[in-house]
VOPAGU-2260 file (C-alpha; in pm, 1 decimal, decimal comma):
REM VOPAGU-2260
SITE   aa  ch    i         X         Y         Z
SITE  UNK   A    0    -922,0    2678,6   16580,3
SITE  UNK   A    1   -1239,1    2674,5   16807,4
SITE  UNK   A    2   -1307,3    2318,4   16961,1
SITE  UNK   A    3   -1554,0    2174,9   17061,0
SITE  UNK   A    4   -1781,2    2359,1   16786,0
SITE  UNK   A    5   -2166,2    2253,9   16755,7
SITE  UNK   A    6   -2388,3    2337,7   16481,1
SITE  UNK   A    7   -2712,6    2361,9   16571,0
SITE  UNK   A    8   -2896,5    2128,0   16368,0
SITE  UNK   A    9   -3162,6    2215,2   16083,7
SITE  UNK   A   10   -3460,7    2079,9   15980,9
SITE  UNK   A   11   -3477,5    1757,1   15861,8
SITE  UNK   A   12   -3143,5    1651,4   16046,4
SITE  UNK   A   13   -3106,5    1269,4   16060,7
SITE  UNK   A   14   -2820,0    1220,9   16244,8
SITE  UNK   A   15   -2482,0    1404,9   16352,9
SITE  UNK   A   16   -2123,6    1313,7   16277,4
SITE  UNK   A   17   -1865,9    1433,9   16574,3
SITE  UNK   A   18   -1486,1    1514,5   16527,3
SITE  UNK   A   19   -1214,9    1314,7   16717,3
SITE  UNK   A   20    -923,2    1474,0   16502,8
SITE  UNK   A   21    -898,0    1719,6   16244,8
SITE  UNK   A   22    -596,9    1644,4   16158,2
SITE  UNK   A   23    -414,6    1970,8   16009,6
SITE  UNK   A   24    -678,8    2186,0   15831,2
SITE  UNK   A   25   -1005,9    2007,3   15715,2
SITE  UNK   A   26   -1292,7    2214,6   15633,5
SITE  UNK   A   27   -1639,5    2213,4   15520,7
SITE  UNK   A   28   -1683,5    2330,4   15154,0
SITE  UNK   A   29   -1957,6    2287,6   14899,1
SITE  UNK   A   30   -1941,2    2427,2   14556,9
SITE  UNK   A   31   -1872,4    2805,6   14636,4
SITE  UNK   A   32   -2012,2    3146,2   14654,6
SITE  UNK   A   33   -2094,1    3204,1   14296,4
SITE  UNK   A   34   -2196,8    3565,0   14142,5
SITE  UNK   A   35   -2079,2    3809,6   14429,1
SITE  UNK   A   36   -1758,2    3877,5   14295,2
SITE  UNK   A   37   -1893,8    4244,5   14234,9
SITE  UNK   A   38   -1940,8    4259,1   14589,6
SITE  UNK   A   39   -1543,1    4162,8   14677,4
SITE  UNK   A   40   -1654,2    3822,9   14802,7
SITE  UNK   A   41   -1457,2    3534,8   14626,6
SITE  UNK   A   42   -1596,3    3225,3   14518,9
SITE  UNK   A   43   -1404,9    2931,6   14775,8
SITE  UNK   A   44   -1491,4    2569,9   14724,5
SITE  UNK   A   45   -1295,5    2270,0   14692,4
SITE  UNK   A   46    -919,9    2295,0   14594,4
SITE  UNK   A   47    -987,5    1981,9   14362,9
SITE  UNK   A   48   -1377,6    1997,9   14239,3
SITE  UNK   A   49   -1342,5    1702,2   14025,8
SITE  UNK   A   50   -1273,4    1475,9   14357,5
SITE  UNK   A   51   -1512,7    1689,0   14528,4
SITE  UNK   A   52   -1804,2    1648,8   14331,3
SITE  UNK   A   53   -1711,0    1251,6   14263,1
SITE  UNK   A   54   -1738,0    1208,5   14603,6
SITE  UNK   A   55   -2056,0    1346,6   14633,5
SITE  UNK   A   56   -2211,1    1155,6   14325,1
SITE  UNK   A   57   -2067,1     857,6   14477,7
SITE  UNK   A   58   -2256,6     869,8   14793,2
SITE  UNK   A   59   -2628,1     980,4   14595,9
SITE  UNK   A   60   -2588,8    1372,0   14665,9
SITE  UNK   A   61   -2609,5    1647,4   14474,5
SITE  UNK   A   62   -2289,7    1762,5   14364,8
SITE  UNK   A   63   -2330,0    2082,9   14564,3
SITE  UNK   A   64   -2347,7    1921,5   14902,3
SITE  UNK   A   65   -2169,4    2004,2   15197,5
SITE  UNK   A   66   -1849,5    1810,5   15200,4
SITE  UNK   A   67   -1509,4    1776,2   15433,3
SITE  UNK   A   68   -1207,5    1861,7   15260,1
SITE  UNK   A   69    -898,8    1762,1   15456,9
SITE  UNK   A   70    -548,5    1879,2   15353,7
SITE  UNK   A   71    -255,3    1602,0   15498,0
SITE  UNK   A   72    -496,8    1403,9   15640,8
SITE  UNK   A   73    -502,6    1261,1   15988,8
SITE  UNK   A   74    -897,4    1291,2   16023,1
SITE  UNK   A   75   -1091,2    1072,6   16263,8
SITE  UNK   A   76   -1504,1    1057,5   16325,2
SITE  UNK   A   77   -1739,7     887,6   16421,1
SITE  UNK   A   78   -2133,0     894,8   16273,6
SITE  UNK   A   79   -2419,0     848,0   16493,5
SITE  UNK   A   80   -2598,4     714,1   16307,5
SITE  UNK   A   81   -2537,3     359,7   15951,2
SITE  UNK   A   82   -2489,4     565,6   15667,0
SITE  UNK   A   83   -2226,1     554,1   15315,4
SITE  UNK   A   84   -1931,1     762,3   15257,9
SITE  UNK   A   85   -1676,3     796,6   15010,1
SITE  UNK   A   86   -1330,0     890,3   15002,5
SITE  UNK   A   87   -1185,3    1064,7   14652,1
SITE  UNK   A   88    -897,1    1269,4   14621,8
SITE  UNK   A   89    -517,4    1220,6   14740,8
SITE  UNK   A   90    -525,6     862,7   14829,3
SITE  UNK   A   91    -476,2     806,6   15186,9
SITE  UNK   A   92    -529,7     463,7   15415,2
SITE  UNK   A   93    -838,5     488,6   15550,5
SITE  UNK   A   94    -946,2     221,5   15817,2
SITE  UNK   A   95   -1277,0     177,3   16003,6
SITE  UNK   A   96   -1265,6     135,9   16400,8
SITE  UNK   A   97    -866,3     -16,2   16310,3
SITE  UNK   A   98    -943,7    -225,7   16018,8
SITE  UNK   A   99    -781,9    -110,4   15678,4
SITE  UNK   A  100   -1079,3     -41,8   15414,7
SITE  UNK   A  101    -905,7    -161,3   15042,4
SITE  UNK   A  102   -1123,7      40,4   14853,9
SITE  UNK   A  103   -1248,4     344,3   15024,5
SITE  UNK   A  104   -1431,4     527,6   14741,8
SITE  UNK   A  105   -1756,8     403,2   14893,8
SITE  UNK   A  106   -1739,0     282,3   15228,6
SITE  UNK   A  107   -2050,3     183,0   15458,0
SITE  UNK   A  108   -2010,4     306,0   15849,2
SITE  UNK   A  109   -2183,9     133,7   16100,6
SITE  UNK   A  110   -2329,2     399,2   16391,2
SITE  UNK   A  111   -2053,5     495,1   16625,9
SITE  UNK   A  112   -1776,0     324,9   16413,6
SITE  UNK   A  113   -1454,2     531,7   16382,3
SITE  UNK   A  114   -1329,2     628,3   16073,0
SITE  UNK   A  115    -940,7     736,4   16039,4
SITE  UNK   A  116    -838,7     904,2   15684,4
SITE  UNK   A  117    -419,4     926,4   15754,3
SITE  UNK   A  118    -189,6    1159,5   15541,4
SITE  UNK   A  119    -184,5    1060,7   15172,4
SITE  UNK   A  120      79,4     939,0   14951,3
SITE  UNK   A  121      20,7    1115,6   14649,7
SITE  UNK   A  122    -162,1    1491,4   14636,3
SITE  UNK   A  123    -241,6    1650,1   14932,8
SITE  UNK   A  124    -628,3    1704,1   14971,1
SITE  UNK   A  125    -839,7    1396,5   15024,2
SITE  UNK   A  126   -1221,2    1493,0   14999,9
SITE  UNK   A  127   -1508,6    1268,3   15259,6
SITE  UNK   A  128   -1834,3    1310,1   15162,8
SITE  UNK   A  129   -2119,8    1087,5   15378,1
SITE  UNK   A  130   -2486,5    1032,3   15237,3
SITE  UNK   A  131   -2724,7    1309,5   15296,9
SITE  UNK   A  132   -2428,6    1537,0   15330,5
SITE  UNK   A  133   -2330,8    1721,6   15637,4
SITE  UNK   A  134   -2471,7    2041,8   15786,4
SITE  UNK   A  135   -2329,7    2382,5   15811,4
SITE  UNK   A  136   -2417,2    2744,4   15891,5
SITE  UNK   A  137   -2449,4    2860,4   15517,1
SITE  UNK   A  138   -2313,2    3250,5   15475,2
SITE  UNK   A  139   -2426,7    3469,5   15176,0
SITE  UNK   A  140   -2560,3    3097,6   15003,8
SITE  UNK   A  141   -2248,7    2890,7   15118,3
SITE  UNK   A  142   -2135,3    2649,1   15354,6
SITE  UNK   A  143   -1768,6    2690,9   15225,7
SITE  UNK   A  144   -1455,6    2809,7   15435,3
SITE  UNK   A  145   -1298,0    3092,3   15254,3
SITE  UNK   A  146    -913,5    3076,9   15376,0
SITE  UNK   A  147    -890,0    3477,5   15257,6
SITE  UNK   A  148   -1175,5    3653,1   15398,4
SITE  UNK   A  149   -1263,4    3419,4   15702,6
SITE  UNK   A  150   -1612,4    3363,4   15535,2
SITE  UNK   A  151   -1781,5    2983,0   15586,6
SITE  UNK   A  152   -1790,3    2762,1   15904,7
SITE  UNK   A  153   -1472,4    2768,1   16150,2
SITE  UNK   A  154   -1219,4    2476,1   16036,0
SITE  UNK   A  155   -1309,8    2140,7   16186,9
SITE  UNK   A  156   -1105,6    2070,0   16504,2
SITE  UNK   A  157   -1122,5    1764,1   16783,2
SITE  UNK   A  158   -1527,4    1797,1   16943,3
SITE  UNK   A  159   -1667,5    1895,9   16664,5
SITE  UNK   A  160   -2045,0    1821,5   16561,2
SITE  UNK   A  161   -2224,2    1900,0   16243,0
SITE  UNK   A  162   -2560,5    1771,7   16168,1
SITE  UNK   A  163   -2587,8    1531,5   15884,2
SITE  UNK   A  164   -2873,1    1547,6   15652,9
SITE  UNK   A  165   -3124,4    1300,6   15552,5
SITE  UNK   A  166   -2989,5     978,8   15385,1
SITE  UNK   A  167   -3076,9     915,1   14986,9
SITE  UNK   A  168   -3041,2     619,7   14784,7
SITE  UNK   A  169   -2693,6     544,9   14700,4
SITE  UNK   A  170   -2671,8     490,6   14296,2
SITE  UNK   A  171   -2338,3     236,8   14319,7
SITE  UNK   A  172   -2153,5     404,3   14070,8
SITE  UNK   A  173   -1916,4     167,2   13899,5
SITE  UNK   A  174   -1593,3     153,4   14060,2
SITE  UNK   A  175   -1428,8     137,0   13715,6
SITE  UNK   A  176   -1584,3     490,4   13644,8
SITE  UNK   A  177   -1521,3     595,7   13969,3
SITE  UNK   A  178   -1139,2     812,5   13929,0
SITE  UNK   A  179   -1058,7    1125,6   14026,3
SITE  UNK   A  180    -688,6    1267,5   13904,0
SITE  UNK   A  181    -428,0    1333,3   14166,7
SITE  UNK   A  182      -2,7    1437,0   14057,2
SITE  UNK   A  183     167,4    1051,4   14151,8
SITE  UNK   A  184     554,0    1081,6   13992,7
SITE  UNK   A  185     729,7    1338,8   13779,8
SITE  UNK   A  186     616,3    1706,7   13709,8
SITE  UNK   A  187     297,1    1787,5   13672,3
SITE  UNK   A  188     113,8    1948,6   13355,9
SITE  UNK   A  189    -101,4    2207,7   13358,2
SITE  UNK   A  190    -272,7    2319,0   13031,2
SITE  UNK   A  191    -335,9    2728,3   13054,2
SITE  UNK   A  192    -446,7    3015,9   12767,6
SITE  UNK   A  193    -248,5    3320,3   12729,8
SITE  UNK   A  194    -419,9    3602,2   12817,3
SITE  UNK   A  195    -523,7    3878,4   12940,3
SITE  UNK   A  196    -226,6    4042,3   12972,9
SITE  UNK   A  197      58,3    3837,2   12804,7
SITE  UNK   A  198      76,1    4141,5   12532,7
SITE  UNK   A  199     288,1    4309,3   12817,1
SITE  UNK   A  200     552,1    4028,2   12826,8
SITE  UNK   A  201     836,3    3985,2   12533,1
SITE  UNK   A  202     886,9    3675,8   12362,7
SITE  UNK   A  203    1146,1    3544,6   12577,6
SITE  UNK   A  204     979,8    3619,3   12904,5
SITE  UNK   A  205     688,3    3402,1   12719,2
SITE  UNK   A  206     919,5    3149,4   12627,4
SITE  UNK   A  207    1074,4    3113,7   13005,2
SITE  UNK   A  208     702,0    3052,7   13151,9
SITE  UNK   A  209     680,5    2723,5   12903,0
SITE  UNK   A  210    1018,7    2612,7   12869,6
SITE  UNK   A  211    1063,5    2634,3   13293,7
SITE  UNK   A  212    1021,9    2342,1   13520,3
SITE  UNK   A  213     886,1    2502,1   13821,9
SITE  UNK   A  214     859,6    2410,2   14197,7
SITE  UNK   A  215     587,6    2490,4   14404,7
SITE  UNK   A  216     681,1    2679,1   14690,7
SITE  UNK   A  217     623,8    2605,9   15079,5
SITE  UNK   A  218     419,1    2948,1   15082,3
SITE  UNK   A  219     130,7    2734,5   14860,1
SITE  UNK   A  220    -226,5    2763,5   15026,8
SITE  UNK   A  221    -545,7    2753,9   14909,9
SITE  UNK   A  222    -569,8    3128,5   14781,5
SITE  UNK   A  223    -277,0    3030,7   14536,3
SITE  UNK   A  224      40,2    2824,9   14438,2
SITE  UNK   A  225     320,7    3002,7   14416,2
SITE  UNK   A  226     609,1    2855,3   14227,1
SITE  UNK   A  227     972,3    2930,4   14227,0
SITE  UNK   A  228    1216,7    2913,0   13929,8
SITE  UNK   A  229    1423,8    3174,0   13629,9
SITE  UNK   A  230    1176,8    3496,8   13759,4
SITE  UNK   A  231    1018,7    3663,7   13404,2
SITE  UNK   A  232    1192,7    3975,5   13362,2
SITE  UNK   A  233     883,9    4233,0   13318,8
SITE  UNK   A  234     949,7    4403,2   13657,1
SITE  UNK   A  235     757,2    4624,7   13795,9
SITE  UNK   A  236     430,6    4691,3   13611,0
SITE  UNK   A  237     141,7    4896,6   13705,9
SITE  UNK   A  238    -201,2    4809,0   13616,3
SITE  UNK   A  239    -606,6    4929,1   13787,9
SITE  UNK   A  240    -688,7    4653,6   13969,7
SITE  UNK   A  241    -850,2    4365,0   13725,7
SITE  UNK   A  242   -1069,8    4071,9   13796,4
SITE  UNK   A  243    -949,0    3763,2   13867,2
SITE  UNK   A  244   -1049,9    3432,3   13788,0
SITE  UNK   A  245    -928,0    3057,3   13933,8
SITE  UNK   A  246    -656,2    2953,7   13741,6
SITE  UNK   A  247    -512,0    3297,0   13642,7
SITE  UNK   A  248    -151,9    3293,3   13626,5
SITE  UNK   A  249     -52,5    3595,6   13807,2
SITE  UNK   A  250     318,4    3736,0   13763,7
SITE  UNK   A  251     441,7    4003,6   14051,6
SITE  UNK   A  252     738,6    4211,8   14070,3
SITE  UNK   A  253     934,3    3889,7   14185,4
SITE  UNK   A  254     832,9    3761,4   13826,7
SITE  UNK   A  255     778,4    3443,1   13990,3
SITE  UNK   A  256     447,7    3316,1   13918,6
SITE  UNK   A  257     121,8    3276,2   14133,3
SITE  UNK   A  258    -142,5    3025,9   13982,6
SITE  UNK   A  259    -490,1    3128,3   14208,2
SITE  UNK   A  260    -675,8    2892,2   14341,3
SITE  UNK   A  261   -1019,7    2805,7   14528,5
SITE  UNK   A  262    -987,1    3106,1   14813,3
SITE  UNK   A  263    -801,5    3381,3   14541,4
SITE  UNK   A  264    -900,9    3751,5   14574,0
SITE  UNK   A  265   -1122,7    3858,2   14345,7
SITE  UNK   A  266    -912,0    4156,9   14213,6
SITE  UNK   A  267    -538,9    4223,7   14164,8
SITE  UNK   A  268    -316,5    4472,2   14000,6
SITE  UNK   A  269     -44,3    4302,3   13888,7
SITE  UNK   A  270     -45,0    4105,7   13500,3
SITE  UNK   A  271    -189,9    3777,7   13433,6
SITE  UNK   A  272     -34,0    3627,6   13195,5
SITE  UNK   A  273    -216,8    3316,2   13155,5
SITE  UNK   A  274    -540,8    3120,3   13251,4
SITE  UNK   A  275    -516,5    2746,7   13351,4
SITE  UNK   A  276    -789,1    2493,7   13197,0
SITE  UNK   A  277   -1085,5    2423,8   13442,5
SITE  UNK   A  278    -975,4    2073,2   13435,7
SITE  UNK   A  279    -617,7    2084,9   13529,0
SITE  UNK   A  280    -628,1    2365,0   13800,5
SITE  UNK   A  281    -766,2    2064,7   13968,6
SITE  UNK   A  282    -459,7    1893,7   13924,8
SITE  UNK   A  283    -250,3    2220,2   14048,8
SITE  UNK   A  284    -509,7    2215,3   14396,9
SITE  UNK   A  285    -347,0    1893,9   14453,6
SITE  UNK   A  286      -2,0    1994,4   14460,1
SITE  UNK   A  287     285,8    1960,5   14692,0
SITE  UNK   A  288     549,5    2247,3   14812,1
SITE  UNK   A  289     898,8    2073,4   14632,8
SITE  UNK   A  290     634,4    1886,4   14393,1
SITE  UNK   A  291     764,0    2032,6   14017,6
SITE  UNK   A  292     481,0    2199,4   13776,9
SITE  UNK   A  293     483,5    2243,4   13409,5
SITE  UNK   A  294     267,2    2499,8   13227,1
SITE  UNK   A  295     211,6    2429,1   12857,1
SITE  UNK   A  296     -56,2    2632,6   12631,2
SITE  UNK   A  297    -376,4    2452,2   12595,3
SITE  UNK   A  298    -420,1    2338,8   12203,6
């Protein structure tokens, strides 16, 4: 991690928020590098967009504005200037210069007042967005940190300063409508459609991808979670390299599973089985190593 980073700000900077802790990886991501995948640059983003994106509306920005994403928590900051911010995601306390905030998902900061996010107790990536957004050295259209290619911003580390952009009207969404989805007790379900390549895989081997209660594994990251459990017997199978998409449900020679997520390459050669919904792979970003995963075909 670099410390002490600085991004120079832009035009129309308002303000500047600083790092006191980054706690163990929190990063700046926006929506994603969209339409290069023909160029072997994968798409990044948030881990959880649906938290991502709330967070944003919450606080009167677009939904592509530059964001924090922190994974385990244990963020501090301070702003140098009044502005909103709201907390979606994992719930995690969050307090404001020592004082416990009850409901975080919008959360006024006074100038120079710190703000703590600590490590959740359900999910794992809590998502801080602050009115007007914050500023970050864009690459190929992005401010995102790709994990796999090293693309984006540097993760955030203790000095930090990015620039924060000019405040906006907050709308005060209802808190009532104000939700994101995060895994709380039991195993987690995630809808998927077979395909493209379940034709290689027998009945049974379709059958033990259902009927299995997986665990996600302590080598999860953002570029995929890989779960442990009965291994599909296919074996060895070789394919051209194939596109991927977030949410494929990859199956390697270990025939234990890899769902991709947010930082996944943009080929691969081994079979994908299966495609998790757009709404749930949220709900897989969110996961746990030791947290337990069901995949069930989307009706």
């Amino acid at each position: 991690m670099t410390t002490g980073t600085v991004t120079t700000p832009t035009t129309g900077t308002t303000g500047t928020l600083t790092v006191a802790a980054a706690g163990v990886a929190t990063t700046v991501q926006d929506l994603g590098r969209t339409g290069l995948a023909h160029l072997g640059v994968p798409t990044a983003g948030p881990a959880d967009r649906r938290s991502f994106t709330l967070a944003n509306r919450l606080v009167g920005n677009s939904e592509n504005t530059p964001a924090l994403e922190m994974t385990l928590g244990g963020l501090e900051l301070t702003l140098s200037t009044a502005r909103y911010a709201a907390v979606t995601g994992a719930p995690a306390p969050v307090t404001v210069n020592g004082v416990r905030v009850p409901d975080p998902t919008l959360v006024h900061l006074p100038a120079g007042a710190r703000l703590t996010i600590g490590r959740p107790w359900a999910g794992c990536r809590t998502y801080l967005a602050v009115c007007g957004g914050v500023e970050a050295t864009r690459v190929l259209g992005s401010a995102s940190r790709d994990s796999l290619t090293g693309l984006g911003p540097p993760p955030l580390a203790a000095g930090t300063v990015l620039g924060l952009g000019p405040a906006r009207p907050v709308p005060g969404v209802p808190v009532e409508l104000a939700f994101s989805a995060v895994p709380v007790d039991g195993a987690v379900t995630a809808r998927f459609r077979w395909g493209p390549r379940d034709d290689l895989f027998d009945a049974a081997d379709r059958q033990r991808l259902t009927a299995t209660t997986w665990r996600i594994s302590a080598q999860t990251d953002r570029v995929g979670a890989r779960l442990t459990g009965p291994p599909l017997a296919i074996g060895s199978v070789h394919l051209p390299s194939e596109g991927t998409v977030r949410g494929a449900i990859q199956i390697p020679p270990s025939g234990e599973p890899i769902v991709f997520l947010s930082d996944h390459p943009v080929t691969g050669g081994y079979p994908v089985i299966g495609v998790v919904t757009d709404t749930d792979i949220d709900l897989v970003g969110q996961t746990l190593p030791g947290d337990e995963l069901r995949l069930v075909p989307a009706r």
